[in-house]
Biopython code that builds the backbone (N, CA, C, O; Angstrom):
import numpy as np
from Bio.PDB.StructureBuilder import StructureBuilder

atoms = [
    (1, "UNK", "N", (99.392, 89.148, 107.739)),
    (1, "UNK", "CA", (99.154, 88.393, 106.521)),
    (1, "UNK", "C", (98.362, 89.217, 105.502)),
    (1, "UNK", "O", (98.955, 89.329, 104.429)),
    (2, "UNK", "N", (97.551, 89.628, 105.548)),
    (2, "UNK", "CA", (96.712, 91.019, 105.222)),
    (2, "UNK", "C", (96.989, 92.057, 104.373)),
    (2, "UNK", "O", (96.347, 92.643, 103.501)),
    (3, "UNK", "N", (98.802, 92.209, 105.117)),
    (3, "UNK", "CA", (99.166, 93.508, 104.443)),
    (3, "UNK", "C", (100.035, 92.329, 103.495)),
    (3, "UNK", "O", (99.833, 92.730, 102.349)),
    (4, "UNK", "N", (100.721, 91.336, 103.413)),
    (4, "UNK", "CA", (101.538, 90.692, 102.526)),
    (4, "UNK", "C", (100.693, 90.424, 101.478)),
    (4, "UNK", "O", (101.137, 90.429, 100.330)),
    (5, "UNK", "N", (99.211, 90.123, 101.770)),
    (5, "UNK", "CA", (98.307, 89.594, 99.920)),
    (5, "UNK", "C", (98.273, 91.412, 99.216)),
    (5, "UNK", "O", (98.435, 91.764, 98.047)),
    (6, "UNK", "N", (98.014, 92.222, 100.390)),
    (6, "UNK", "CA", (97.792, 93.379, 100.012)),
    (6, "UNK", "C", (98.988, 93.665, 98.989)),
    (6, "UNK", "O", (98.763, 93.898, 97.801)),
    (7, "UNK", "N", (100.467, 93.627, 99.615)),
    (7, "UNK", "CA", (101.617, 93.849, 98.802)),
    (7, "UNK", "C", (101.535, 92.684, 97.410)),
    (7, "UNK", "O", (101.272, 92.926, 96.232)),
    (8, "UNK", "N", (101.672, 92.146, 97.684)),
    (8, "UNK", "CA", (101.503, 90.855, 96.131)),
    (8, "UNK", "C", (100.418, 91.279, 95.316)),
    (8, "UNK", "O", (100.621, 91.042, 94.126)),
    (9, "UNK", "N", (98.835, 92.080, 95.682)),
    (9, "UNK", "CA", (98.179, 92.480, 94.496)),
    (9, "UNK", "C", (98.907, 93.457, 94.081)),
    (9, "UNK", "O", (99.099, 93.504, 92.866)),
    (10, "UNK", "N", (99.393, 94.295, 94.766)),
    (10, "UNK", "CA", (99.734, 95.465, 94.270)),
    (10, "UNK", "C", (100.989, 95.282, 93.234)),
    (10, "UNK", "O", (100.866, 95.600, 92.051)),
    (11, "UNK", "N", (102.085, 94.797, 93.713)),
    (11, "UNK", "CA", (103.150, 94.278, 92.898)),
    (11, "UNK", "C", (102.659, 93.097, 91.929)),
    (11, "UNK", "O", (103.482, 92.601, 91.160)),
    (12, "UNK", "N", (101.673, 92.755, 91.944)),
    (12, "UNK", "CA", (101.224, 92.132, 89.986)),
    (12, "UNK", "C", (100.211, 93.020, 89.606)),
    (12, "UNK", "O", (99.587, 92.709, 88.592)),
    (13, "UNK", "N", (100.038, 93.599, 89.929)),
    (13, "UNK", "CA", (99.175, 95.125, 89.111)),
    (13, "UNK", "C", (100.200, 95.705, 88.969)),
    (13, "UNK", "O", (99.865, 96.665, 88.276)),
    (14, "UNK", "N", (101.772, 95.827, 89.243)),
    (14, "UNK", "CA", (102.429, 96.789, 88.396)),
    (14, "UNK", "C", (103.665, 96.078, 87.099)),
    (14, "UNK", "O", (104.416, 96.532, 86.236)),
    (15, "UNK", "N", (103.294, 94.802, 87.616)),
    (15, "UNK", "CA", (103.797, 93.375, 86.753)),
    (15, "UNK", "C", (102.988, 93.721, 85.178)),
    (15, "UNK", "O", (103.398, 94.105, 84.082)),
    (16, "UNK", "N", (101.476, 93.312, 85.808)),
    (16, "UNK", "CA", (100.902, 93.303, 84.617)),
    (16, "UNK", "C", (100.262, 94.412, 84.130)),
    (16, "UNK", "O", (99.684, 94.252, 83.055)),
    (17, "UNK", "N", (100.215, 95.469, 84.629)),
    (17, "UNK", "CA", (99.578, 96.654, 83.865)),
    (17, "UNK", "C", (100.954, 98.148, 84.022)),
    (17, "UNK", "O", (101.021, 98.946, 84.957)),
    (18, "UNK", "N", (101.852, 98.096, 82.814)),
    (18, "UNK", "CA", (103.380, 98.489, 83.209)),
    (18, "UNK", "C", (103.281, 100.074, 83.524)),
    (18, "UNK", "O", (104.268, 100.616, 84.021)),
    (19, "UNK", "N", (102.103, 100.842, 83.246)),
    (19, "UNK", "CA", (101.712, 102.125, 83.575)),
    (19, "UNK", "C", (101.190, 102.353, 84.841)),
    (19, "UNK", "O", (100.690, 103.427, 85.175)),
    (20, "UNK", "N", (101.311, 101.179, 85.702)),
    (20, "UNK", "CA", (100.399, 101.071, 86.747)),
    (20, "UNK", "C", (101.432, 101.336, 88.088)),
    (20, "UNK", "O", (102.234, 100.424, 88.290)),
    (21, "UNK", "N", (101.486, 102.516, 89.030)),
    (21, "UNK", "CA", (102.708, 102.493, 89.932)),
    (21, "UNK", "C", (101.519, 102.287, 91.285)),
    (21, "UNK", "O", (100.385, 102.767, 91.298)),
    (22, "UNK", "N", (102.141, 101.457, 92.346)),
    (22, "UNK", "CA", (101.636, 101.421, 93.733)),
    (22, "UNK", "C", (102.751, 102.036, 94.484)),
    (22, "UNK", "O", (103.902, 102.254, 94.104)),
    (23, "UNK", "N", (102.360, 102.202, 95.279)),
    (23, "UNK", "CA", (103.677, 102.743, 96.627)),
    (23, "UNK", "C", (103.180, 102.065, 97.906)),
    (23, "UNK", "O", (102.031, 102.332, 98.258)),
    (24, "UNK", "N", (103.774, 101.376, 98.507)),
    (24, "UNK", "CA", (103.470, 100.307, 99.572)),
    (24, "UNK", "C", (104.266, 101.176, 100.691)),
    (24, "UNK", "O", (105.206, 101.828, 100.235)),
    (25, "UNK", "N", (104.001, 101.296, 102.252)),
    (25, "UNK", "CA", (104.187, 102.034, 103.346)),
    (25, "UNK", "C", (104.189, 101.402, 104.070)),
    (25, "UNK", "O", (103.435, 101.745, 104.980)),
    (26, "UNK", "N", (105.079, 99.823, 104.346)),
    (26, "UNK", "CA", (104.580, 99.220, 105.755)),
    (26, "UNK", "C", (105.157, 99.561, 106.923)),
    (26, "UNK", "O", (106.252, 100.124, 106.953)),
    (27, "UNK", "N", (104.365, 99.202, 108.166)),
    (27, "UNK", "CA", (104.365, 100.155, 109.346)),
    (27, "UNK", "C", (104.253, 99.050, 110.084)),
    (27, "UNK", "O", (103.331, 98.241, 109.985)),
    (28, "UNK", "N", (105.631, 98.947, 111.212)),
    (28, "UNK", "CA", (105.494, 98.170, 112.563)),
    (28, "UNK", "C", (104.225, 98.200, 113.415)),
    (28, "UNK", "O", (103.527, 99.214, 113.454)),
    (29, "UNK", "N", (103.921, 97.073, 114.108)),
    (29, "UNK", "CA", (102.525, 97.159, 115.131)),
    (29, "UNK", "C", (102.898, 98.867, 115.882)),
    (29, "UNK", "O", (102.140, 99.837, 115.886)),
    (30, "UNK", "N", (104.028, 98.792, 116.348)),
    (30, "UNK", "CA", (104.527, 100.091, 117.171)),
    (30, "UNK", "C", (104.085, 101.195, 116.285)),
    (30, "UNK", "O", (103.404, 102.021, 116.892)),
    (31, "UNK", "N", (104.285, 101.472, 114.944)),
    (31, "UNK", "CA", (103.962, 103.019, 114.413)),
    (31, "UNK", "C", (102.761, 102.957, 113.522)),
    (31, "UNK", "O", (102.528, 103.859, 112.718)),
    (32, "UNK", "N", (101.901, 101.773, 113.671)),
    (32, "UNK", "CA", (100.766, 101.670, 113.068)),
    (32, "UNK", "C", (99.689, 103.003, 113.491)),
    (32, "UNK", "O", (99.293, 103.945, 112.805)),
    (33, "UNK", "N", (99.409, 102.615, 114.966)),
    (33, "UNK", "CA", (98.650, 103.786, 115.442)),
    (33, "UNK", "C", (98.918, 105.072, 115.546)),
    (33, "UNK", "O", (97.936, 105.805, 115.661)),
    (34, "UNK", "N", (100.280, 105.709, 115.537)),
    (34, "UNK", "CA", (100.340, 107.339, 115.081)),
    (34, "UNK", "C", (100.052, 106.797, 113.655)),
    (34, "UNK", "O", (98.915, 106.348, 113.800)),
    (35, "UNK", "N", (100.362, 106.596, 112.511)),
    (35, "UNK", "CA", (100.238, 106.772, 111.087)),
    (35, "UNK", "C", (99.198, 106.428, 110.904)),
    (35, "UNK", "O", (98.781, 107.422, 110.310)),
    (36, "UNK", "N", (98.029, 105.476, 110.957)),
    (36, "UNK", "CA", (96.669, 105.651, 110.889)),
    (36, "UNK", "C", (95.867, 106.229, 111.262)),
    (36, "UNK", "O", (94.764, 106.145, 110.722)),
    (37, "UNK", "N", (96.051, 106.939, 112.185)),
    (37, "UNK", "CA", (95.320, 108.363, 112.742)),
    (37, "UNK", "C", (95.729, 109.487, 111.865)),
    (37, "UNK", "O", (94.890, 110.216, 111.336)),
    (38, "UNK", "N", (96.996, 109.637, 111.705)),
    (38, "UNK", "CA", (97.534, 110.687, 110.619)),
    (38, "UNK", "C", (96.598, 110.510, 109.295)),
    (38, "UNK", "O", (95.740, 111.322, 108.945)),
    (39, "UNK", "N", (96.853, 109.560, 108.770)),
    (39, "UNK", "CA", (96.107, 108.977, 107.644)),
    (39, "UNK", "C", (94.272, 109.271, 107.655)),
    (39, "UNK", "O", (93.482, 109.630, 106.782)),
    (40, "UNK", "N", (94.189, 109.058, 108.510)),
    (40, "UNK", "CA", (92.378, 108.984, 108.882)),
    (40, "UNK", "C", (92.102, 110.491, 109.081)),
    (40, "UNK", "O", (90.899, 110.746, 109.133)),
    (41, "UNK", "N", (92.874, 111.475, 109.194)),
    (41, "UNK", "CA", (92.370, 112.657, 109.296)),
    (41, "UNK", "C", (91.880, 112.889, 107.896)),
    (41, "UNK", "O", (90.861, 113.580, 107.891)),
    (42, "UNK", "N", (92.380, 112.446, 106.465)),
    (42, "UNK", "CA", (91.399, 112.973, 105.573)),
    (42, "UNK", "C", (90.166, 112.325, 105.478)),
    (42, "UNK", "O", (89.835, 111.210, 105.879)),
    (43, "UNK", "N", (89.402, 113.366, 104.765)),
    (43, "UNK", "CA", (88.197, 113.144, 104.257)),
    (43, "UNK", "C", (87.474, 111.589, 103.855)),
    (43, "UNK", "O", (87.837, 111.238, 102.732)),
    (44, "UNK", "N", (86.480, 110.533, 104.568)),
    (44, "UNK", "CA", (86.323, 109.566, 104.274)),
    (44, "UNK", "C", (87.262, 108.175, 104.166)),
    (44, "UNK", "O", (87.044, 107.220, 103.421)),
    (45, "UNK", "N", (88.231, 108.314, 105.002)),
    (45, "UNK", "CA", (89.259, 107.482, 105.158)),
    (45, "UNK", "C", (88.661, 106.574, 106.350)),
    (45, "UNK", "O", (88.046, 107.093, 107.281)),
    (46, "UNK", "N", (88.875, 105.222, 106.261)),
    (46, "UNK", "CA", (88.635, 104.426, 107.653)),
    (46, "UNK", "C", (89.641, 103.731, 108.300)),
    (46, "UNK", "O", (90.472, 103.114, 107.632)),
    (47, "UNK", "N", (89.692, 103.752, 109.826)),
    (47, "UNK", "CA", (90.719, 102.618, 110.430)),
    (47, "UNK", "C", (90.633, 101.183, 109.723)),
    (47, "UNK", "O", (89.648, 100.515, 110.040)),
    (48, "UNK", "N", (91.193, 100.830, 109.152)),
    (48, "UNK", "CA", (91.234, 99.334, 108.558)),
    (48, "UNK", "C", (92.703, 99.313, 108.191)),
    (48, "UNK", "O", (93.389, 100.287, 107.882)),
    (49, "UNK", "N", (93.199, 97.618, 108.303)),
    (49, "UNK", "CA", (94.213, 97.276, 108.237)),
    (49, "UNK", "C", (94.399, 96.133, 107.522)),
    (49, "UNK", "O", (94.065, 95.029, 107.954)),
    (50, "UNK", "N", (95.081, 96.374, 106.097)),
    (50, "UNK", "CA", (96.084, 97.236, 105.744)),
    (50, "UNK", "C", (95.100, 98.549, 105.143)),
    (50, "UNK", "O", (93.931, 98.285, 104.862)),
    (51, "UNK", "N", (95.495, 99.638, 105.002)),
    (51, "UNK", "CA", (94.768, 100.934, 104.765)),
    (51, "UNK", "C", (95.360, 101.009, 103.164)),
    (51, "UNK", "O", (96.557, 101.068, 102.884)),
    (52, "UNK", "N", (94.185, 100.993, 102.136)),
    (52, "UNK", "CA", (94.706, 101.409, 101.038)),
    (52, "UNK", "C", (94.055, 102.349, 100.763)),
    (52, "UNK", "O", (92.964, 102.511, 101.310)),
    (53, "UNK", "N", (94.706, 103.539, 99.521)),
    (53, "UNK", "CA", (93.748, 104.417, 98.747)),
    (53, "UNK", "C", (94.556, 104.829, 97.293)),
    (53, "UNK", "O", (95.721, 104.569, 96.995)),
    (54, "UNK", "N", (93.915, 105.284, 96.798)),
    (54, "UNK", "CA", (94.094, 105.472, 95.307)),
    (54, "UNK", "C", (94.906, 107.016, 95.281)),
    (54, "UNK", "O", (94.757, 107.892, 96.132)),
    (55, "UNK", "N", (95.832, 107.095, 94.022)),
    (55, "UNK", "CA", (96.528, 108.175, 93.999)),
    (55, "UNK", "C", (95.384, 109.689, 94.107)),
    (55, "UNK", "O", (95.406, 110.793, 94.651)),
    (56, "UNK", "N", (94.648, 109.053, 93.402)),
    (56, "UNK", "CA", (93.099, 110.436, 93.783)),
    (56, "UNK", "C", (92.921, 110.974, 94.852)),
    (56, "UNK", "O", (92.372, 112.052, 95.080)),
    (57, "UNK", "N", (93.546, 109.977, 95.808)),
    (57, "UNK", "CA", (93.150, 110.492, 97.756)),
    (57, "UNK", "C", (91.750, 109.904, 97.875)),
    (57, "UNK", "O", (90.882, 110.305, 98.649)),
    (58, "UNK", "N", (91.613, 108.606, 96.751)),
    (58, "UNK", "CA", (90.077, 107.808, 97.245)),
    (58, "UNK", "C", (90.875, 106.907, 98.164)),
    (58, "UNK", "O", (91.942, 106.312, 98.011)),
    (59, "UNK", "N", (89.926, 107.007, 99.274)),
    (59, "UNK", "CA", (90.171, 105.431, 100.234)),
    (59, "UNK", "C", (89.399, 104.561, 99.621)),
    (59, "UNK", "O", (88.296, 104.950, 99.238)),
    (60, "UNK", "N", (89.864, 103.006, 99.361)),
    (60, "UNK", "CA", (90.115, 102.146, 99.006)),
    (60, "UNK", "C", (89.175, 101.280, 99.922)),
    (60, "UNK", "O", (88.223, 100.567, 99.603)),
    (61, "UNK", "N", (89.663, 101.523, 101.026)),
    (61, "UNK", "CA", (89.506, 100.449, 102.151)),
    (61, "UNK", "C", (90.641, 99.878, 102.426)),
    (61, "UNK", "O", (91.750, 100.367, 102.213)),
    (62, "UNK", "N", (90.355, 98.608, 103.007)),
    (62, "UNK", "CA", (91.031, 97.208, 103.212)),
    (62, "UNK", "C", (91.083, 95.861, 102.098)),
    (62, "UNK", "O", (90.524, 95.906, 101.003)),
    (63, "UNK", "N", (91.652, 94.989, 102.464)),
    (63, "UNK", "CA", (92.328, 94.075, 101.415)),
    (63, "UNK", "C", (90.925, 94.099, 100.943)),
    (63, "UNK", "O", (90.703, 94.980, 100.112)),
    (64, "UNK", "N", (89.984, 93.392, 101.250)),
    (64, "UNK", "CA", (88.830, 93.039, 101.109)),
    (64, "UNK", "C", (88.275, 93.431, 99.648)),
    (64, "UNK", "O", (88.096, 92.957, 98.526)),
    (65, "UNK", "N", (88.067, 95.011, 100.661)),
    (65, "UNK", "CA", (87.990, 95.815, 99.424)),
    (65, "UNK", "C", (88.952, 96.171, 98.280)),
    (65, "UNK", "O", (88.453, 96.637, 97.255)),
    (66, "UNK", "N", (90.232, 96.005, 98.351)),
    (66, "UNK", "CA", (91.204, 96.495, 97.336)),
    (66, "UNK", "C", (91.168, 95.032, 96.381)),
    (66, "UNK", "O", (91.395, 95.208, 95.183)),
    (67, "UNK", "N", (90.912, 93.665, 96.812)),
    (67, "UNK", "CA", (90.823, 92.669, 95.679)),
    (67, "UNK", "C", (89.504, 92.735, 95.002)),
    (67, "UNK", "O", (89.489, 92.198, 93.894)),
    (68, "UNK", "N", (88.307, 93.309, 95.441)),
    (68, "UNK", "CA", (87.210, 93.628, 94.321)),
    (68, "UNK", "C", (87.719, 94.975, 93.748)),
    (68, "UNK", "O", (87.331, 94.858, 92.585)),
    (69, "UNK", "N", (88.235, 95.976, 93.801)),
    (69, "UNK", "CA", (88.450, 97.083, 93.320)),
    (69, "UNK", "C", (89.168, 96.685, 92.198)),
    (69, "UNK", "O", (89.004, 97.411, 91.218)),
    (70, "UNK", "N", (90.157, 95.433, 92.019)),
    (70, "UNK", "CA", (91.305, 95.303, 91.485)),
    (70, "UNK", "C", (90.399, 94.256, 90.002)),
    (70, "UNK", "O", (90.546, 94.148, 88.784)),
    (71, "UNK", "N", (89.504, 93.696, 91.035)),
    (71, "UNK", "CA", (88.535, 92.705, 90.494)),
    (71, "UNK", "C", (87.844, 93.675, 89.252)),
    (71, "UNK", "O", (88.052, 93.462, 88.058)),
    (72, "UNK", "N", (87.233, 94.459, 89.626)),
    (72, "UNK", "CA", (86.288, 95.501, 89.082)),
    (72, "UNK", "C", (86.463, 95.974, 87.763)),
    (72, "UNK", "O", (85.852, 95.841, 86.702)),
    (73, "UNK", "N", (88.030, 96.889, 88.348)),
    (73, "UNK", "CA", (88.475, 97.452, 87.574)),
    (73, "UNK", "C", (89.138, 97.170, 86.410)),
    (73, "UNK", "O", (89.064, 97.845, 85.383)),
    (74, "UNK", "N", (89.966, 95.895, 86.610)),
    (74, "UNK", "CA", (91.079, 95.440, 86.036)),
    (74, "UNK", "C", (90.574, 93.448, 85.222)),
    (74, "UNK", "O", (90.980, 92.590, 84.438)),
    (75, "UNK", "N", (89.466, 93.767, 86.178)),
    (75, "UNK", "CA", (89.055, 91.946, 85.823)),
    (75, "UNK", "C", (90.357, 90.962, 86.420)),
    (75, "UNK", "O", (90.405, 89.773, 86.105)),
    (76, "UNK", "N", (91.124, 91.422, 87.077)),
    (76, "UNK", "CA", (92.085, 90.643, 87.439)),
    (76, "UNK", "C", (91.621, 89.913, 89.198)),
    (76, "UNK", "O", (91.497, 90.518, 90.263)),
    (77, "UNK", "N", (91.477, 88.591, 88.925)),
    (77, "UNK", "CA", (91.697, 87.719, 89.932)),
    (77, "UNK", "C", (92.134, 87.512, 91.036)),
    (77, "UNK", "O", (91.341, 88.423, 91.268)),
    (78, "UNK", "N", (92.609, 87.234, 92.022)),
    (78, "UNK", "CA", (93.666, 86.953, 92.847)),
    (78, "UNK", "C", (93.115, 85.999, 93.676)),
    (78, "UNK", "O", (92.113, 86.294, 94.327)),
    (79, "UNK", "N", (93.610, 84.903, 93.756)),
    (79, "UNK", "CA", (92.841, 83.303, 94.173)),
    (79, "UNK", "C", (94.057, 83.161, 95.242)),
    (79, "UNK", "O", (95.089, 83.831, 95.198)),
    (80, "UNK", "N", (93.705, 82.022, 96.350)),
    (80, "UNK", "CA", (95.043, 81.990, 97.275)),
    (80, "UNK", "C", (95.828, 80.977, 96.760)),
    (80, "UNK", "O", (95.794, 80.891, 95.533)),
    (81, "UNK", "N", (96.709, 79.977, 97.501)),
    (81, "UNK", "CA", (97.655, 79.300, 96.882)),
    (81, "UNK", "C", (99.372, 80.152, 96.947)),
    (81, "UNK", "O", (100.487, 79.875, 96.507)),
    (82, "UNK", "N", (99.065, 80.735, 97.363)),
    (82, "UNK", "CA", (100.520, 81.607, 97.576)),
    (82, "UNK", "C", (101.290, 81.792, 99.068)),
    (82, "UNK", "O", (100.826, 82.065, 100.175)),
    (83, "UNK", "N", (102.284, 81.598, 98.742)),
    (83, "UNK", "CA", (103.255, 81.544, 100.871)),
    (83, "UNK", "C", (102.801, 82.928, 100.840)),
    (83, "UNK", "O", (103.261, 83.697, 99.995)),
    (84, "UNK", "N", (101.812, 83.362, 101.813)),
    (84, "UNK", "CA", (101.672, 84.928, 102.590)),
    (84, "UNK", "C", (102.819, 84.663, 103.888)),
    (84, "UNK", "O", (103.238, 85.686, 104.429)),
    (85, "UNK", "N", (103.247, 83.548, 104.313)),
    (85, "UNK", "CA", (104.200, 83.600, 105.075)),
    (85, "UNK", "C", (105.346, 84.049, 105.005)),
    (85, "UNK", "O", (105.832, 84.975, 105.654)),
    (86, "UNK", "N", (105.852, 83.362, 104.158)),
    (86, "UNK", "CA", (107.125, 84.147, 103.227)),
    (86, "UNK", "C", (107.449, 85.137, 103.355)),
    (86, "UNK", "O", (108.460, 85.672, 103.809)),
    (87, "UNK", "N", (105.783, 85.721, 102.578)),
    (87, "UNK", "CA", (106.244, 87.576, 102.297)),
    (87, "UNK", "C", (105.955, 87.896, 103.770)),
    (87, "UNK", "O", (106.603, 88.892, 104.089)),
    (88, "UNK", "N", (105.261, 87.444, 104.727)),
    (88, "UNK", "CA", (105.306, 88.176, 105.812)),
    (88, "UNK", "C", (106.633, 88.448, 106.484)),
    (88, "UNK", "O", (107.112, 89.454, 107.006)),
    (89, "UNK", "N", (106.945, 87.557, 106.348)),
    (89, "UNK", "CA", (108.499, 87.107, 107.294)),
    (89, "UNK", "C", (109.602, 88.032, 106.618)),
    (89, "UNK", "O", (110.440, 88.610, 107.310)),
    (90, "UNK", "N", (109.552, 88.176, 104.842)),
    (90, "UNK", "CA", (110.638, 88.810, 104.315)),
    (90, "UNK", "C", (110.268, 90.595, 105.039)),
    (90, "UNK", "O", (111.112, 91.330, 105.552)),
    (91, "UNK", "N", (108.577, 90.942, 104.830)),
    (91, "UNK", "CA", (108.331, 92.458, 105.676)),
    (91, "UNK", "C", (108.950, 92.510, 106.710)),
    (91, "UNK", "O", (109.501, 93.602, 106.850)),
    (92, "UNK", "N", (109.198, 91.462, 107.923)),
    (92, "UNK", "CA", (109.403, 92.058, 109.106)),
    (92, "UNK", "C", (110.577, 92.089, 109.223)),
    (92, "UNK", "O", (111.098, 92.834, 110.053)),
    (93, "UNK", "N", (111.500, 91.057, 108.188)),
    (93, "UNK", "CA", (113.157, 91.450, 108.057)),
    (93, "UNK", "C", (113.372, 92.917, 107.784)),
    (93, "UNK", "O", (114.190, 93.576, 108.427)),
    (94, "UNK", "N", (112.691, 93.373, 106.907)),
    (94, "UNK", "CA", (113.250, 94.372, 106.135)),
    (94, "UNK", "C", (112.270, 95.540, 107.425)),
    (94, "UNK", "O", (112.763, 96.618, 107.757)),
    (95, "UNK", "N", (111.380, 95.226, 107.786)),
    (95, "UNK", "CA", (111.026, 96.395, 108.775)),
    (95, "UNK", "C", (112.121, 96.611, 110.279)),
    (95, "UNK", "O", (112.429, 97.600, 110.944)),
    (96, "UNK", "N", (112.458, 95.194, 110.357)),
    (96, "UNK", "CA", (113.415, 94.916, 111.959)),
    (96, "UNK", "C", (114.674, 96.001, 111.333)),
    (96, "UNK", "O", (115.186, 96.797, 112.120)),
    (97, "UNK", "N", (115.189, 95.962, 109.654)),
    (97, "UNK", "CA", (116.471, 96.550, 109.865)),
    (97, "UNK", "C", (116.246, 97.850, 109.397)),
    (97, "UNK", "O", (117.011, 98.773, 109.677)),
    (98, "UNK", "N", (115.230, 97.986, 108.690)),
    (98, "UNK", "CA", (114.708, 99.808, 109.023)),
    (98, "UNK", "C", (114.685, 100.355, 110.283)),
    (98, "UNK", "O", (115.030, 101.530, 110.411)),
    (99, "UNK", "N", (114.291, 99.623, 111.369)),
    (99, "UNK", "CA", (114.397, 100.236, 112.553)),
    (99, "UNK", "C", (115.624, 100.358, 112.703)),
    (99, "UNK", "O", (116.050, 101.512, 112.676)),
    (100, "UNK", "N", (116.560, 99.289, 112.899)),
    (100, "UNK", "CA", (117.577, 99.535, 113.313)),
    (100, "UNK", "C", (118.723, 100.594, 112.669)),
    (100, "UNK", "O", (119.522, 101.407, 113.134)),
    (101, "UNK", "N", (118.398, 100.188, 111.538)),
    (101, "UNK", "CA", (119.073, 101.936, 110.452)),
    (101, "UNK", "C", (118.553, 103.016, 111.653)),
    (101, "UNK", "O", (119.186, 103.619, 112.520)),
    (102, "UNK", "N", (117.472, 102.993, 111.394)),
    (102, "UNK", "CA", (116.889, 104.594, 112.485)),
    (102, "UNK", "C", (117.317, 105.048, 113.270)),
    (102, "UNK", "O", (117.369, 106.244, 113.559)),
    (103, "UNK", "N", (118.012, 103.489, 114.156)),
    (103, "UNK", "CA", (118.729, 103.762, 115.970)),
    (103, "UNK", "C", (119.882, 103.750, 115.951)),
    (103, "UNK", "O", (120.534, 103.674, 116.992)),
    (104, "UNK", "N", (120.582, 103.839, 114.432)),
    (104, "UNK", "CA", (122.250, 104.067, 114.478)),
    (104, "UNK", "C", (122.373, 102.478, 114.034)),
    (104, "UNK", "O", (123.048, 102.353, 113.012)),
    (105, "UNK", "N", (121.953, 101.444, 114.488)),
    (105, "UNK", "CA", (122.476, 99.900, 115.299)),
    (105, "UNK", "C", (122.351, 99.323, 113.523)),
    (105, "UNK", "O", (122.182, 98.104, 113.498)),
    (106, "UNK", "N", (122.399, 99.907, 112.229)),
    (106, "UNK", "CA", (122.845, 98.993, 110.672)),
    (106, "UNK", "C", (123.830, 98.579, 110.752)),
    (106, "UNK", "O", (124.308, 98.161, 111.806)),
    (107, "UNK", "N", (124.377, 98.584, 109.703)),
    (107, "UNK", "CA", (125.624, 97.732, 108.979)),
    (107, "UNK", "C", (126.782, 99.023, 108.811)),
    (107, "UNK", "O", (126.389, 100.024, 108.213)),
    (108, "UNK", "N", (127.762, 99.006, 109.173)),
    (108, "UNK", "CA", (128.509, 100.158, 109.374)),
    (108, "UNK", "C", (129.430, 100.289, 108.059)),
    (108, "UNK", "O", (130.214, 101.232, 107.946)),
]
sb = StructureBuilder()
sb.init_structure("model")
sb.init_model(0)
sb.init_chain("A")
sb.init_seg("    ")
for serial, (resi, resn, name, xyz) in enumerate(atoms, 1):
    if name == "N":
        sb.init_residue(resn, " ", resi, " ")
    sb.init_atom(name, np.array(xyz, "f"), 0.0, 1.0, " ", f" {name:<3s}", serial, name[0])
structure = sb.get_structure()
């Protein structure tokens, strides 16, 4: 759920600020732990989930931290009231058939 508010700030920060690009990376429970270790080898990076950082190579943190950052920076809000279910459910569609692209087993 975490990483879905995470994706929704990010995609209305590029809604409402049109110079503004995010790049979102989501990662199955299975390839979470090689890619956050990968990730955590730079400089001041922490295990937290979802892992954000800034095109600078600043770590961010976690949601936590990325809705005051967003807060901070931008004065922009983000209150709940929104299906995080939804978007969770639409991630793991689209992660289930990334895998399966991977193993040959897509749409032929």
């Amino acid at each position: 759920e975490d990483f879905a508010k995470a994706e929704y700030i990010a995609e209305s920060l590029m809604q409402r600020l049109p110079k503004m690009k995010c790049e979102i990376y989501p990662k199955t429970k299975e390839e979470w732990p090689d890619a956050v270790q990968e990730i955590c080898k730079r400089p001041g990076f922490k295990r937290v989930h979802p892992l954000i950082w800034s095109g600078s190579n600043y770590c961010v943190g976690g949601l936590i931290q990325f809705q005051r950052e967003v807060e901070s920076k931008y004065g922009i809000k983000f209150e709940g009231g929104h299906r995080w279910e939804a978007l969770k459910s639409e991630n793991m569609l689209h992660m289930k058939s990334k895998q399966a692209m991977a193993r040959g087993d897509g749409p032929k």
